[in-house]
RODO-2510 file (C-alpha; in nm, 4 decimals, decimal comma):
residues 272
     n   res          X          Y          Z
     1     x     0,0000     0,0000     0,0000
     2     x     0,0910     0,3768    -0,0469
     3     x     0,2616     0,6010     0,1809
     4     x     0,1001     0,8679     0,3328
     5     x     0,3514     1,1343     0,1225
     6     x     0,2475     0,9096    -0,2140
     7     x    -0,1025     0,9626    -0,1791
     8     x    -0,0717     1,2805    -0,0849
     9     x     0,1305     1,3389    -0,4279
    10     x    -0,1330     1,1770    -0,6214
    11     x    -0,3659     1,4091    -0,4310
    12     x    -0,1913     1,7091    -0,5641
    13     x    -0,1574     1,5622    -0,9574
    14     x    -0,5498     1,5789    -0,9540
    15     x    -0,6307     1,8757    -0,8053
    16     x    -0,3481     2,0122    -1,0287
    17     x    -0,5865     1,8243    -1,3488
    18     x    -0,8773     2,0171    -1,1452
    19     x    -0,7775     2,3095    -1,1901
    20     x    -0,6631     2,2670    -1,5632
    21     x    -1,0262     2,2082    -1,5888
    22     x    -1,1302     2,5534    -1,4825
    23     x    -0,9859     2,7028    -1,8277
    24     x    -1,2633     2,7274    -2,0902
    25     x    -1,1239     2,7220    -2,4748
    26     x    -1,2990     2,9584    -2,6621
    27     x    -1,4411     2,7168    -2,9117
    28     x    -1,6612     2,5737    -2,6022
    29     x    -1,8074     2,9166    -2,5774
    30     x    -2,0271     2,8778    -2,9426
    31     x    -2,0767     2,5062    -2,8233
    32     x    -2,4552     2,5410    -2,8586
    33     x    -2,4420     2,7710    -3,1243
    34     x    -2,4491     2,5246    -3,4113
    35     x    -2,6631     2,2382    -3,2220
    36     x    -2,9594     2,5859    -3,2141
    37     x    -2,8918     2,6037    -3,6253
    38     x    -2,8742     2,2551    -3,6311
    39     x    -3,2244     2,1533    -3,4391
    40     x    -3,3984     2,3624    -3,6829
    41     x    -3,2833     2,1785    -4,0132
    42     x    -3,2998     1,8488    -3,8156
    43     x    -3,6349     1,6678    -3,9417
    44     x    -3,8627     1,4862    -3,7204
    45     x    -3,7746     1,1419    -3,6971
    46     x    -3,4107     1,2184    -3,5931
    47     x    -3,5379     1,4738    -3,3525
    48     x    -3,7403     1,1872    -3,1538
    49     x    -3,4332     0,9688    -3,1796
    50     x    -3,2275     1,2042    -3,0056
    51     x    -3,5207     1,2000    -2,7314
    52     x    -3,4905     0,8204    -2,6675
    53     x    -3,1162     0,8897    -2,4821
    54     x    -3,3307     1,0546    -2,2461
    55     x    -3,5293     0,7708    -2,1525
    56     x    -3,1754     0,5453    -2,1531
    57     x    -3,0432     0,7419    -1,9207
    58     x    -3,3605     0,7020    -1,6898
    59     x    -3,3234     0,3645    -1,7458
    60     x    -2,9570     0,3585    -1,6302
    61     x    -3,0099     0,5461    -1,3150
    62     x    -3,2946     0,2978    -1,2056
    63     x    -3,1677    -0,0361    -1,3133
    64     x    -2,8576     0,0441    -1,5080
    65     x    -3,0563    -0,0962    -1,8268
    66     x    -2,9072    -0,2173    -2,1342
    67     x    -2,5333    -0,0261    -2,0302
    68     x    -2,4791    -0,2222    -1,7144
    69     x    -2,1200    -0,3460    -1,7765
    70     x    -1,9889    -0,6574    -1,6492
    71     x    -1,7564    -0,6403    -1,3948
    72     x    -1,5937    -0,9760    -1,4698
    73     x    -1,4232    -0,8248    -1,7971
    74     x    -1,2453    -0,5640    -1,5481
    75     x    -1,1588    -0,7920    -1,2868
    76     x    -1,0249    -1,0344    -1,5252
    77     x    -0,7920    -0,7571    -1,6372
    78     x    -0,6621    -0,7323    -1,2574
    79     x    -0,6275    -1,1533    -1,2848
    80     x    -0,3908    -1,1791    -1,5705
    81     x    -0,1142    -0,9137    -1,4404
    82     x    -0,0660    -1,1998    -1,1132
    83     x    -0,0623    -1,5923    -1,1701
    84     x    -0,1927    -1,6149    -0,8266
    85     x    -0,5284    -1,4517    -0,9181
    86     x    -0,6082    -1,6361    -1,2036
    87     x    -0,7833    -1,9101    -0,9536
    88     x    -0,8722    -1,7216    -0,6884
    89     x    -1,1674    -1,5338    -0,6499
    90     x    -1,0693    -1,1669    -0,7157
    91     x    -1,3889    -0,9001    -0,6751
    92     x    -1,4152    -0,5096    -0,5241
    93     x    -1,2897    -0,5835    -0,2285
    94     x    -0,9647    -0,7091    -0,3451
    95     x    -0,9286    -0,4225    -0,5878
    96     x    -0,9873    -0,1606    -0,3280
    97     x    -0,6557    -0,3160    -0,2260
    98     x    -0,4296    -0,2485    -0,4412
    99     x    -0,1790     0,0099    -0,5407
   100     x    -0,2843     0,3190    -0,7425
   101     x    -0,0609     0,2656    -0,9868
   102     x    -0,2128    -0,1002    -1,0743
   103     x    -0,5569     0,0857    -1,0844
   104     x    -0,4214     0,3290    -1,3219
   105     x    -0,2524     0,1171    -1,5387
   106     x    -0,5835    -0,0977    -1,6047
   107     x    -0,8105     0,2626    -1,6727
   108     x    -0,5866     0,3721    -1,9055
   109     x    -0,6035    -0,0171    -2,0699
   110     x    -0,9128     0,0472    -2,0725
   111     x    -0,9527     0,3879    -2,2470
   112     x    -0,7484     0,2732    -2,5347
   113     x    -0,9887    -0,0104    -2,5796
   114     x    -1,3226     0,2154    -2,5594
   115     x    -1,1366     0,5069    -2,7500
   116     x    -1,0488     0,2663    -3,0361
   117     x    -1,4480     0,1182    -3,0423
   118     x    -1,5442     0,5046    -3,0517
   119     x    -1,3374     0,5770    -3,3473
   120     x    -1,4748     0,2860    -3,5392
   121     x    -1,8283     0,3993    -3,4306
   122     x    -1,7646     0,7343    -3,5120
   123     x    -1,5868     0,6819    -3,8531
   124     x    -1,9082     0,4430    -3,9628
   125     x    -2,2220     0,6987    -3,8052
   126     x    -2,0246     0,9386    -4,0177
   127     x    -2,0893     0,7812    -4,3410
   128     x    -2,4560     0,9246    -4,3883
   129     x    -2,4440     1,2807    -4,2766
   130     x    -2,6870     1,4230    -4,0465
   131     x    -2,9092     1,1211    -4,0701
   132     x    -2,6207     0,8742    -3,9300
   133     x    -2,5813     1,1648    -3,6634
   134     x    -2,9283     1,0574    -3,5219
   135     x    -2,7654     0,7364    -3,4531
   136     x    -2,4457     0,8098    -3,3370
   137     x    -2,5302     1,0553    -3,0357
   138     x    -2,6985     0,8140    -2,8115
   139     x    -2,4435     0,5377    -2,9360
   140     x    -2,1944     0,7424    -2,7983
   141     x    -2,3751     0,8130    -2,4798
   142     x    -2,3958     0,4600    -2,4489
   143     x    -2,0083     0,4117    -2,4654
   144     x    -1,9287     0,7154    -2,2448
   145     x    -2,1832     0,5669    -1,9619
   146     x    -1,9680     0,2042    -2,0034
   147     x    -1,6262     0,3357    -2,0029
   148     x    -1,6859     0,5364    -1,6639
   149     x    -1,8761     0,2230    -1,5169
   150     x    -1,5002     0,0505    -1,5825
   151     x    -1,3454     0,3505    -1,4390
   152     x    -1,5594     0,2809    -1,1703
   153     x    -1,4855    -0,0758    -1,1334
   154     x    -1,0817    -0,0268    -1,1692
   155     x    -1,0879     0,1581    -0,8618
   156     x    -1,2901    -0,0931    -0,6711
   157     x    -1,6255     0,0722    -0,6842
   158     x    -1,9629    -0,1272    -0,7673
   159     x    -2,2000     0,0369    -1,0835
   160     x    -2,4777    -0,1893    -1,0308
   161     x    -2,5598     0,0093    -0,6678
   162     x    -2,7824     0,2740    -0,7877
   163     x    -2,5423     0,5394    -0,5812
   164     x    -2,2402     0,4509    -0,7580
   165     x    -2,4662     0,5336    -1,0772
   166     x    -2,5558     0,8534    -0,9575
   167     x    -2,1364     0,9503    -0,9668
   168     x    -2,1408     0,7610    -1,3139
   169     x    -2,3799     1,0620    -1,4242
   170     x    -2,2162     1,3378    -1,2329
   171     x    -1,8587     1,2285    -1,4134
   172     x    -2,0621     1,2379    -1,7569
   173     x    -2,2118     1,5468    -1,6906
   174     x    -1,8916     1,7613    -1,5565
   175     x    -1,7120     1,5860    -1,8990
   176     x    -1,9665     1,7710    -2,0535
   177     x    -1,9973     2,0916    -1,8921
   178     x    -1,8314     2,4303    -1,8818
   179     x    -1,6091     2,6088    -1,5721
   180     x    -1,9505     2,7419    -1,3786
   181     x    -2,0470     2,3796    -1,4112
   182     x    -1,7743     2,2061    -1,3456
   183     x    -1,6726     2,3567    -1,0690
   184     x    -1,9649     2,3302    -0,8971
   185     x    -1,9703     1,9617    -0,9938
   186     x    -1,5814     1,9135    -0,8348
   187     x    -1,7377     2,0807    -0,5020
   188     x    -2,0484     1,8014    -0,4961
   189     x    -1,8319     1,5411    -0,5641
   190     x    -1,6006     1,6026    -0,3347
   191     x    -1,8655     1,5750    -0,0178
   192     x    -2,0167     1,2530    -0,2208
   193     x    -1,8967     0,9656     0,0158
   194     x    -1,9993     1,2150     0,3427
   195     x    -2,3089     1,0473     0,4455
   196     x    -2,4242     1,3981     0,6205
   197     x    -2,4742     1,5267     0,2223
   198     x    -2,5755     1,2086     0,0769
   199     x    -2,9260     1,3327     0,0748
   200     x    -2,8250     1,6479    -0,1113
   201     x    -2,5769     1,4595    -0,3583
   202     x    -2,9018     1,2351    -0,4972
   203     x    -3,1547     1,5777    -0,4781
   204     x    -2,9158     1,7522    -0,6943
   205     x    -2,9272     1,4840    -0,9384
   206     x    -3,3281     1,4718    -1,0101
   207     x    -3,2432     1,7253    -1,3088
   208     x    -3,0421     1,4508    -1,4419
   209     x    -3,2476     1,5352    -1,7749
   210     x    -3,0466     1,8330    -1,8232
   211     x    -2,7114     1,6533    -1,8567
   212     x    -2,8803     1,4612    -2,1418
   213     x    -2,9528     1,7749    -2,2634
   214     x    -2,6359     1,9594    -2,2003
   215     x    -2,4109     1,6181    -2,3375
   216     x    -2,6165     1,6438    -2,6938
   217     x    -2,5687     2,0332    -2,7174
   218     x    -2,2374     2,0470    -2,6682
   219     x    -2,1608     1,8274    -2,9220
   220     x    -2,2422     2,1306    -3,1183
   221     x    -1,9782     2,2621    -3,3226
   222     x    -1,7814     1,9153    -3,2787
   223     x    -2,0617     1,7421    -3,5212
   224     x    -2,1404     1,9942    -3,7194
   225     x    -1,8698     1,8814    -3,9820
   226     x    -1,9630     1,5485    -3,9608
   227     x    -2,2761     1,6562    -4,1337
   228     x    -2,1503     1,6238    -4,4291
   229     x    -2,1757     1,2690    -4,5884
   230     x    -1,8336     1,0634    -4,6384
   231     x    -1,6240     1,3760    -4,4905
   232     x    -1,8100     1,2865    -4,1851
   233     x    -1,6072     0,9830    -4,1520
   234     x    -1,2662     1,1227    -4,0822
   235     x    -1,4386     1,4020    -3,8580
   236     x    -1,7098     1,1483    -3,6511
   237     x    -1,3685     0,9040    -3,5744
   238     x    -1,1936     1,2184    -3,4401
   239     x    -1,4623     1,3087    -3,2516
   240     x    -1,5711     1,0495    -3,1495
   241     x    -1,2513     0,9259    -2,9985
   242     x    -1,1301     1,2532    -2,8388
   243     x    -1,4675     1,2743    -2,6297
   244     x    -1,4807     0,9067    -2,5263
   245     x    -1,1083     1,0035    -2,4048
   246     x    -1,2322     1,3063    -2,2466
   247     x    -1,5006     1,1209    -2,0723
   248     x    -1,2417     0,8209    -1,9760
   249     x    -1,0107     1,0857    -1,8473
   250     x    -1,2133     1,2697    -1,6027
   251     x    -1,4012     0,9401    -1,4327
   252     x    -1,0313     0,8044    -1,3714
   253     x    -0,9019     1,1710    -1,2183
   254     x    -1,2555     1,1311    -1,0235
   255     x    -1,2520     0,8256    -0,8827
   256     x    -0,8903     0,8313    -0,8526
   257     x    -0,9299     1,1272    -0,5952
   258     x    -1,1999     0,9441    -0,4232
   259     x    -0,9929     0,6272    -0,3561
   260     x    -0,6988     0,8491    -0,2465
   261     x    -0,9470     1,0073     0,0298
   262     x    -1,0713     0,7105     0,0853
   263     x    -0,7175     0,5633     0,2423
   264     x    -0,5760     0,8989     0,3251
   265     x    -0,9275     0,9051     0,6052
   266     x    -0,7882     0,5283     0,6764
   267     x    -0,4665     0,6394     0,7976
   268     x    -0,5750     0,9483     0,9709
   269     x    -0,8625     0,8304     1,0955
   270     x    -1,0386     1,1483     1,0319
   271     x    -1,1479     1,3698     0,7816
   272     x    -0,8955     1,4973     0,4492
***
């Protein structure tokens, strides 16, 4: 296990990727510029397909629907770096164990291998223009929602309990927001495992619609060039990839801070 000064250095490498978060690029700015143009050319049928990510992500915060990973496919990950795992039975508990550095190692496995499905996602939605786009936005909400559930599960936290769902959204949504929102997000998250706000951590998330809503308008000016047919491939894989990264990135900062609390409390035996 870590020494106090290590995970206290870890500490300061994300807060220092905190506040790196806290500078908005001026691009982000017209974010929901083009998405305004964009709903008004957009014809019916793709509008209500949008609408069904909506409903998905209902579904995911009540039962975890159809994006419920599997934890197995993590934990087998954790298995194969040790001969002596391979037999034994190997679960949360066991991960919560272990280093920082082995939890790392198997996110960032793990973002290559989501990044790379995004770009072949992307790349293929961007064959038909806006009409592929329909398809593509709550395909990639359904990869975004998977990758954090493993980001989740590499640091020894369970997705299938609804309240480790409720930080699954609350990654997705600061991913997707700007510094007003993020920031506010970092100071919610950062009281999430103090049972004294636990009642205020699941209140603030009964707007969860408007993440929906803020994840499909920010993809704004990022889509708008993959409206147009067979150009849209090179720009959806891009895309695609960078936000799935993006996404990726910020759960394992997240719930890298929140295991590092988690033992620095354990050696203290009070409150970081």
């Amino acid at each position: 296990m870590e020494s106090r000064e290590s995970l206290l250095q870890a500490l300061r490498e994300v807060e220092r990727w905190e506040k790196e978060q806290k500078d908005l690029w001026f691009w982000e700015k017209l974010g929901r510029l083009p998405f305004v143009l964009l709903d008004k050319m957009t014809p019916k049928f793709v509008r209500e397909k949008l609408g069904t990510a909506v409903d998905e992500m209902a579904a995911f915060l009540e039962t975890g629907g159809t994006y419920l990973v599997s934890d197995e496919a993590v934990y087998s990950r954790f298995r194969s770096r040790k001969p002596e795992r391979k037999e034994a039975l190997f679960g949360k508990e066991d991960i919560a164990k272990l280093p920082l550095a082995e939890m790392n190692s198997v996110a960032n496995e793990l973002t290559e291998s989501r990044a790379a499905f995004a770009t072949v996602q992307g790349a293929t939605t961007g064959i038909g223009g806006i009409f592929t786009l329909a398809l593509d936005i709550p395909l990639l909400l359904g990869t975004s929602l998977k990758v954090l559930q493993e980001m989740a599960l590499s640091y020894g936290y369970r997705p299938e309990e609804k309240r480790e769902r409720l930080f699954v959204v609350k990654c997705l949504q600061f991913a997707s927001s700007d510094i007003v929102g993020k920031k506010a997000i970092l100071d919610e998250l950062s009281r999430f495992d103090d049972p004294a706000t636990e009642k205020d951590v699941i209140a603030q998330l009964q707007g969860w619609r408007e993440v929906v809503v803020t994840y499909t308008e920010n993809f704004g000016w990022k889509k708008l060039f993959q409206l147009v047919p067979i150009a849209g491939i090179l720009f959806g894989a891009y895309i695609n990839r960078s936000t799935v990264q993006d996404v990726a990135h910020a759960g394992m900062m997240l719930y890298q801070k929140r295991r590092i609390l988690e033992r620095l409390r354990q050696s203290d035996g009070h409150e970081v």
